[in-house]
C-alpha positions as CSV (number, residue, x, y, z in Angstrom):
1,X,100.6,104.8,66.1
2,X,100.1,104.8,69.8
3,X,104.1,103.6,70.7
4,X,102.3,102.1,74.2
5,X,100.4,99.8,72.3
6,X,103.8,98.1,71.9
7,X,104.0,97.2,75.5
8,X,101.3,94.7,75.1
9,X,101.8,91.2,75.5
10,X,99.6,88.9,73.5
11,X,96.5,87.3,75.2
12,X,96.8,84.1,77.0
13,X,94.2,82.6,74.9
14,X,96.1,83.4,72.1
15,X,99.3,82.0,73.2
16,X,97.8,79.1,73.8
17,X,96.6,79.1,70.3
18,X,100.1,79.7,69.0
19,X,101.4,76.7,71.9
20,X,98.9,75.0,70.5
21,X,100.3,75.1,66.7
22,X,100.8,72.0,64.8
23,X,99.0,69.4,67.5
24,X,96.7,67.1,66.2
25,X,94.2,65.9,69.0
26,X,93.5,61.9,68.4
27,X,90.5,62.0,65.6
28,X,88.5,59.8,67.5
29,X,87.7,62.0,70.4
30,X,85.5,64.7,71.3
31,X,87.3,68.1,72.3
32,X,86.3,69.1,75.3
33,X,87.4,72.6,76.2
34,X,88.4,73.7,79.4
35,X,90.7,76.9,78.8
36,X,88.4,79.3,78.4
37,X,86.3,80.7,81.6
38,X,83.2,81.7,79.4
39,X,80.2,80.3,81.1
40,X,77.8,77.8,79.4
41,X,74.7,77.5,81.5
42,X,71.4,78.8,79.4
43,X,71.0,82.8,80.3
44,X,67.7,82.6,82.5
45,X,64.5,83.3,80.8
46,X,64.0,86.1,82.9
47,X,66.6,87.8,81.5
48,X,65.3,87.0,77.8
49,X,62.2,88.0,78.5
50,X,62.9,91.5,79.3
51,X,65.1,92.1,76.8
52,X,62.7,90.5,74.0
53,X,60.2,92.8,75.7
54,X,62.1,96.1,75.8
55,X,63.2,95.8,72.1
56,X,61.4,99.1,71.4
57,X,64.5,101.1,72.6
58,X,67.1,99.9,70.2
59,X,65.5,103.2,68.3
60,X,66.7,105.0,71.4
61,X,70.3,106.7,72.7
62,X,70.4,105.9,76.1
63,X,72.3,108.1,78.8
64,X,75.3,107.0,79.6
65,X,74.5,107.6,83.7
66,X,71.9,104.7,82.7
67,X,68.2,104.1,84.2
68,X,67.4,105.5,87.3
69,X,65.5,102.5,87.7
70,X,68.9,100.3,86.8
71,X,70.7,102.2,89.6
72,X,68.2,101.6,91.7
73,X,68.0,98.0,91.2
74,X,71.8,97.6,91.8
75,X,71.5,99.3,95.1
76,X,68.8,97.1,95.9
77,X,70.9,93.8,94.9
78,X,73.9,95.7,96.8
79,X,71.8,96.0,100.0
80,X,70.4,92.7,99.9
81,X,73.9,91.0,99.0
82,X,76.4,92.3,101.3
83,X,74.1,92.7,104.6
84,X,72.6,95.7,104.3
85,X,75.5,98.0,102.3
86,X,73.4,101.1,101.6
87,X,74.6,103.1,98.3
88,X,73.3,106.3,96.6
89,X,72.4,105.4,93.2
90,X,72.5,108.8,92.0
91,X,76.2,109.2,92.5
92,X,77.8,106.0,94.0
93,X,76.3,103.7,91.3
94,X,77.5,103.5,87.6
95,X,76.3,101.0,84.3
96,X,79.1,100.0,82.8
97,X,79.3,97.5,79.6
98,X,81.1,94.7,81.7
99,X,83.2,94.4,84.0
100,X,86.4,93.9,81.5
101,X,85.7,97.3,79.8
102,X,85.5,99.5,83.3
103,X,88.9,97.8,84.7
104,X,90.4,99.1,81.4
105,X,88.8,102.9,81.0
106,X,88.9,103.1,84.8
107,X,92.5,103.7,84.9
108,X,92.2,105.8,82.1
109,X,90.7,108.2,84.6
110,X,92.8,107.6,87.4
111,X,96.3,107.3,86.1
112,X,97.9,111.2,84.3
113,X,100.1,110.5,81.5
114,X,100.7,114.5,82.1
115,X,102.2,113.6,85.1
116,X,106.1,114.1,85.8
117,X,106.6,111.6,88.7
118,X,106.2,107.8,87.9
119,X,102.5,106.1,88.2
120,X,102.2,102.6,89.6
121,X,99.5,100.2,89.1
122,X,100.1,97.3,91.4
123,X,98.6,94.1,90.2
124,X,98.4,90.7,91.6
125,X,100.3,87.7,89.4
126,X,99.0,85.6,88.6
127,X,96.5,88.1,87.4
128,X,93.7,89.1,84.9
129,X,95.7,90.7,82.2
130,X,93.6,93.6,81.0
131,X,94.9,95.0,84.6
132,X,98.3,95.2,82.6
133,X,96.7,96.7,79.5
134,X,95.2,99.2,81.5
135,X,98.1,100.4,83.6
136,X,100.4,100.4,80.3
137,X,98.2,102.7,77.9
138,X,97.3,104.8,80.7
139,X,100.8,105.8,80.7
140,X,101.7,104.2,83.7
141,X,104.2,101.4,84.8
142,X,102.8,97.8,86.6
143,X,104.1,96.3,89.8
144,X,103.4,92.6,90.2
145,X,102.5,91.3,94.1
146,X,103.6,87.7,93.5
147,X,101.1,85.1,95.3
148,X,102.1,81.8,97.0
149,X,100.7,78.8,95.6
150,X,98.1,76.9,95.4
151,X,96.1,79.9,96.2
152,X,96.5,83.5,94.0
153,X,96.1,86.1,96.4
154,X,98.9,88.8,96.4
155,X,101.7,89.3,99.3
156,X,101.1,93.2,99.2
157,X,103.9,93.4,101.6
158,X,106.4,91.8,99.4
159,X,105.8,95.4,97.1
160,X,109.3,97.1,98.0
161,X,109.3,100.1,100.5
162,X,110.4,102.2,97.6
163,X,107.4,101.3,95.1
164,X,104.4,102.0,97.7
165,X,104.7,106.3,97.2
166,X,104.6,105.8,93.5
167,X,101.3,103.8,93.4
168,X,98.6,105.2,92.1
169,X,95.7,102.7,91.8
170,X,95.8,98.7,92.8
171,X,93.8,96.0,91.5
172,X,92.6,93.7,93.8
173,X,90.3,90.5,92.6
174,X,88.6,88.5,94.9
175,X,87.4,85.8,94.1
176,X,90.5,85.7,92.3
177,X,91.1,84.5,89.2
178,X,92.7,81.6,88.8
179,X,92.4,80.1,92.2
180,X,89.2,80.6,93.3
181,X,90.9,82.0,96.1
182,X,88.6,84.8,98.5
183,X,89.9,87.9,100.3
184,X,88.9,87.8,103.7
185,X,88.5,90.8,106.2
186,X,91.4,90.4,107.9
187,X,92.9,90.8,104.0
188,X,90.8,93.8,103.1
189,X,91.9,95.4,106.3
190,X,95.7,95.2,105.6
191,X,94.7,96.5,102.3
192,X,93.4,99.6,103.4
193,X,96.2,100.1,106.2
194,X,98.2,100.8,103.3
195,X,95.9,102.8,101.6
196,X,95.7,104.9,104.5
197,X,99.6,105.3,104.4
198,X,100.0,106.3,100.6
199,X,97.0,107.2,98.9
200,X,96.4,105.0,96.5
201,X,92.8,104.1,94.0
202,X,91.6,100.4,95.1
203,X,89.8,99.0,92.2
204,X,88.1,95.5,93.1
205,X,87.1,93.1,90.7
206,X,84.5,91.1,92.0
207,X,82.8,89.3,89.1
208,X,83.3,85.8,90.5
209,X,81.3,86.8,94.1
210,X,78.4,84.7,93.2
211,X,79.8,81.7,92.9
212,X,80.8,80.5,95.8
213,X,80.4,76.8,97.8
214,X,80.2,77.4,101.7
215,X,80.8,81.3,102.4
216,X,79.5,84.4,100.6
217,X,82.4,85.9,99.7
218,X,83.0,89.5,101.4
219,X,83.3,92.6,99.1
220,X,85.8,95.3,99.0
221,X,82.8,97.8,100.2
222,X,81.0,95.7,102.8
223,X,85.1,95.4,104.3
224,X,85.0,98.9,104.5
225,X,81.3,98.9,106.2
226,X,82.2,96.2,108.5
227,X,85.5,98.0,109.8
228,X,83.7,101.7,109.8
229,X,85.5,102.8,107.2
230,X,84.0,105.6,104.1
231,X,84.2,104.1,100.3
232,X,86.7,106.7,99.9
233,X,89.1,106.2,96.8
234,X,87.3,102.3,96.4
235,X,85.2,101.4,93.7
236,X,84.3,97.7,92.7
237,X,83.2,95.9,89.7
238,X,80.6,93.4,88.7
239,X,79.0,91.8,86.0
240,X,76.1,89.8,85.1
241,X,78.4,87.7,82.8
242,X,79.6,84.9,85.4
243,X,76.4,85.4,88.2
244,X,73.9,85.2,85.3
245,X,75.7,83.1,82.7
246,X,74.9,86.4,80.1
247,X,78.4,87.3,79.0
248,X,77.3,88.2,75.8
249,X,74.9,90.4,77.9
250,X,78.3,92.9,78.4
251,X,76.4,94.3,81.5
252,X,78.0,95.5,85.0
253,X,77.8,98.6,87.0
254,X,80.6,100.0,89.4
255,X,80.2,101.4,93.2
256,X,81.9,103.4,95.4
257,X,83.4,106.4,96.2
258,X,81.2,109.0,94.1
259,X,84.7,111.7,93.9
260,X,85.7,109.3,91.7
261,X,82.7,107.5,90.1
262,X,82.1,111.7,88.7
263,X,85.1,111.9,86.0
264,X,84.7,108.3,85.2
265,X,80.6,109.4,84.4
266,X,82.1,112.2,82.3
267,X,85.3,110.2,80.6
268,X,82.6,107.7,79.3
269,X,80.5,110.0,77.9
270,X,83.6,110.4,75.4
271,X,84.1,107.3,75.2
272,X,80.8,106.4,74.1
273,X,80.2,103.4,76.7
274,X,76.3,103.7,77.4
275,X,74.3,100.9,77.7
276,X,71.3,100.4,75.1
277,X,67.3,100.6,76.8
278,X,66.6,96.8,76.0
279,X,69.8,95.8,77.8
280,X,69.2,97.7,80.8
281,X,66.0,96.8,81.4
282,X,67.1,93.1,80.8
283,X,69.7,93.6,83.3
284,X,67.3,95.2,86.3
285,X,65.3,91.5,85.7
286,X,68.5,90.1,86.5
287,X,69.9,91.9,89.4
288,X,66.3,91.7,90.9
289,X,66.0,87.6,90.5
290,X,68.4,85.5,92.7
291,X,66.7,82.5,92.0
292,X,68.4,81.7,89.0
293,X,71.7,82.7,90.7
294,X,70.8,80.3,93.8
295,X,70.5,77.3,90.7
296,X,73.5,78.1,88.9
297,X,75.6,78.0,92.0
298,X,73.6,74.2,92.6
299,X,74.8,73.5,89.0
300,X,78.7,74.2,89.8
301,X,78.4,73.1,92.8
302,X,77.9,69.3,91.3
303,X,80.5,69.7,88.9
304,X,82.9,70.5,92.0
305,X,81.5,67.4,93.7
306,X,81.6,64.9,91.0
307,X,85.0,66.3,89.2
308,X,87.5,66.8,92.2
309,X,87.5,63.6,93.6
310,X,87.7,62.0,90.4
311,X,90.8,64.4,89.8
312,X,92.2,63.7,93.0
313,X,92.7,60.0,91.8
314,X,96.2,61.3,89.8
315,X,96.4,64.6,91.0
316,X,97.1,67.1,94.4
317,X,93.7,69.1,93.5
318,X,92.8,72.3,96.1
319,X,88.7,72.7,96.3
320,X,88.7,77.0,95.2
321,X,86.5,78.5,97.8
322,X,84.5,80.4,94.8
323,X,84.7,80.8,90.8
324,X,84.2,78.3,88.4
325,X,88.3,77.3,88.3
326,X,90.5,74.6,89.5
327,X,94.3,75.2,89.9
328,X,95.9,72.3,89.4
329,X,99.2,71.4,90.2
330,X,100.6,69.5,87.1
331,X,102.8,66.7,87.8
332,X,106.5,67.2,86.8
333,X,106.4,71.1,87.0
334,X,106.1,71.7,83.2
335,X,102.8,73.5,82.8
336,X,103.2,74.1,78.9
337,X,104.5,71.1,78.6
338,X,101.3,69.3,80.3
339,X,99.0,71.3,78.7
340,X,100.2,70.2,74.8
341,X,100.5,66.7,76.0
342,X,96.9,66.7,77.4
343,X,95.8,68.3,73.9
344,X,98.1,65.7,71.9
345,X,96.9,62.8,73.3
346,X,93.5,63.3,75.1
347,X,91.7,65.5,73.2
348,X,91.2,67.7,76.3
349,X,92.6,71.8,76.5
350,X,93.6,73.5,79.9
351,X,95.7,76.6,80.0
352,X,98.8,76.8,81.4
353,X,99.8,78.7,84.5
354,X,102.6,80.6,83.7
355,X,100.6,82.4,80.5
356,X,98.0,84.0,83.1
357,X,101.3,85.5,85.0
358,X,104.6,87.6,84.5
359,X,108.3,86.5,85.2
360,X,109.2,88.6,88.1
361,X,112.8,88.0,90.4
362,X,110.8,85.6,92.4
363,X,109.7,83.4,89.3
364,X,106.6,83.3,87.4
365,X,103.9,81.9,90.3
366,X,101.7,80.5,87.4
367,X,104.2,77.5,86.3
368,X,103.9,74.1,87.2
369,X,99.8,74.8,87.5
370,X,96.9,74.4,85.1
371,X,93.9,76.6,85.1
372,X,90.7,74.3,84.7
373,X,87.1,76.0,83.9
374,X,84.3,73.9,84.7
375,X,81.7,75.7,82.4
376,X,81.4,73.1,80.1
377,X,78.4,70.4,80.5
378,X,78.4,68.3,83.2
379,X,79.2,65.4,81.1
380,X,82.2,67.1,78.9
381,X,83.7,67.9,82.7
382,X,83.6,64.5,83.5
383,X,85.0,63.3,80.9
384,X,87.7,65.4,80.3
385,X,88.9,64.7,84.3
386,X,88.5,61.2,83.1
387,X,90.9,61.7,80.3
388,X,93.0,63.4,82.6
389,X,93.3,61.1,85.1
390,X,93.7,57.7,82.5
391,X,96.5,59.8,80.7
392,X,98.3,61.0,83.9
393,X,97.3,58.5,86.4
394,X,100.6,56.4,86.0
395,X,103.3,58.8,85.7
């Protein structure tokens, strides 16, 4: 067996389970389920309607480079997203089954377990733990960038002096998850000031960008447009999943520099990640229509406006500036301990901070917070801050 499969820490989503052991919620209540960021809304019809309509091609292998038409529609979506970002679809465009699936294989590509000197993947923490995955079975070691609460985002320069030659490829998520928190360009600028200095991949994950509440956020690409820079060792990653509620879709594409976007074209033709006819064409519906986009942002939206100030009644709640999360700051510090109580005795599941981050010298930034998805119906968010707030409204 593969000895760096041993380096992997179970799943948040299964720890919880595990936490989770042994609690009986009260019989009377409904669950409602908040732990898990998988979105609920129906998956347009103009997405079902294309698939439904391109069934034909199941009988077909499709190329793993995808449709030129599907390229072509994601540079069109590109373009019209991020104020006029103009991409070559033939090489700076790439289908990709998810985004989940091309932050893992990417550093495949990019880390050499051949190599003699160490190979860093630095990593935000809290932090979306496939980055982890990733950097371990591609042979390579992790540094964490600890963030600040109540928002995620990384302090890049708290990585020591020493670690920065070592780094090979950084992930960078923004919208972040679990804040909601959003990269702006004065961020994205520091960023590549230390690219510049040692060399290293940046791999953004930007599946949350299309839910946002004031402010499109800005992308790792368009940052690089705006400060007349090349996409030069920076590729980013979306997904239908959260922008068209179609996670079961497992549709994305990556973009950027095309040096790089060339080996990862010929590692997944090993790997055998092309994406069927019927899905493709499915997806170029979706990345063409923003007017189901523009209505599931109205529908979070509402839940943000009827849900925080409710939670605000017992709790210190921050408004995310994007994604479908709330970080809450649990009172008393215990975020486990919250977490099992709020099962026990309300019938209502969160996950706890500290399982979507790492201990590190400086602590674990995840404890003492809960992470909140608000993908659930309306009514089930209402009433599980409802819950919330009867439970926890006195201590």
């Amino acid at each position: 067996m593969n000895s760096l499969l041993d380096k992997l820490q179970p799943y948040p989503f299964a720890r919880l389970r595990q936490a989770m052991q042994g609690i009986e919620p009260p019989a009377h209540l409904k669950p409602v389920m908040l732990q898990i960021g998988e979105p609920k809304h129906p998956t347009p019809a103009v997405i079902t309607q294309a698939l439904n309509d391109a069934a034909a091609g199941f009988a077909q292998y499709p190329l793993t480079a995808g449709l030129p038409e599907l390229r072509q529609a994601c540079a069109r979506w590109l373009h019209r997203r991020y104020d006029g970002l103009t991409l070559d679809p033939e090489s700076e465009i790439l289908p990709v089954l998810g985004s989940r699936e091309a932050l893992f294989s990417f550093a495949q590509v990019i880390l050499d377990p051949a190599a003699q000197e160490r190979q860093i993947v630095a990593c935000p923490n809290p932090f979306y733990q496939i980055y982890e995955g990733a950097a371990f079975l591609g042979g390579g070691e992790i540094h964490f960038a600890n963030s600040t609460p109540p928002r995620c985002l990384p302090d890049w320069n708290s990585v020591p002096e020493s670690v920065w030659p070592h780094v090979r490829l950084l992930f960078a998520c923004s919208p972040d998850n679990p804040s909601g928190s959003v990269m702006r360009l004065d961020d994205w600028c520091e960023l590549f000031e230390l690219q510049d200095r040692y060399g290293f991949v940046i791999a953004a994950d930007e599946c949350y960008s299309e839910i946002y509440f004031d402010q499109k956020p800005i992308g790792a690409l368009q940052a690089a447009a705006e400060l007349g820079r090349s996409n030069k060792g920076i590729v980013m990653f979306t997904s239908l999943s959260k922008r068209s509620n179609a996670p079961g879709l497992r549709s994305g594409f990556v973009a950027g520099d095309p040096d790089l976007l060339r080996p990862f074209l010929l590692y997944r033709t090993y790997h055998g990640s092309a994406m069927s006819l019927p899905i493709q064409h499915a997806s170029i519906a979706a990345w063409d229509d923003e007017a189901h986009v523009i209505e599931n942002r109205r529908l979070y939206r509402e839940k943000f406006a009827r849900v925080v100030p409710l939670l605000r009644q017992a709790f210190e709640v921050n408004m995310p500036e994007a994604s479908f999360y709330i970080w809450l700051k649990v009172p008393g510090g215990d975020d486990l301990a919250f977490a099992q109580q709020l099962w026990r005795e309300a019938a209502v599941q969160v996950l706890p901070g500290r399982f979507f981050a790492r201990d590190t010298e400086h602590g674990n930034p995840g404890r003492g917070y809960v992470r909140i998805a608000l993908v659930a119906p309306l009514e089930d968010c209402l009433e599980g801050a409802r819950r919330m707030v009867e439970l926890f409204g006195q201590s």
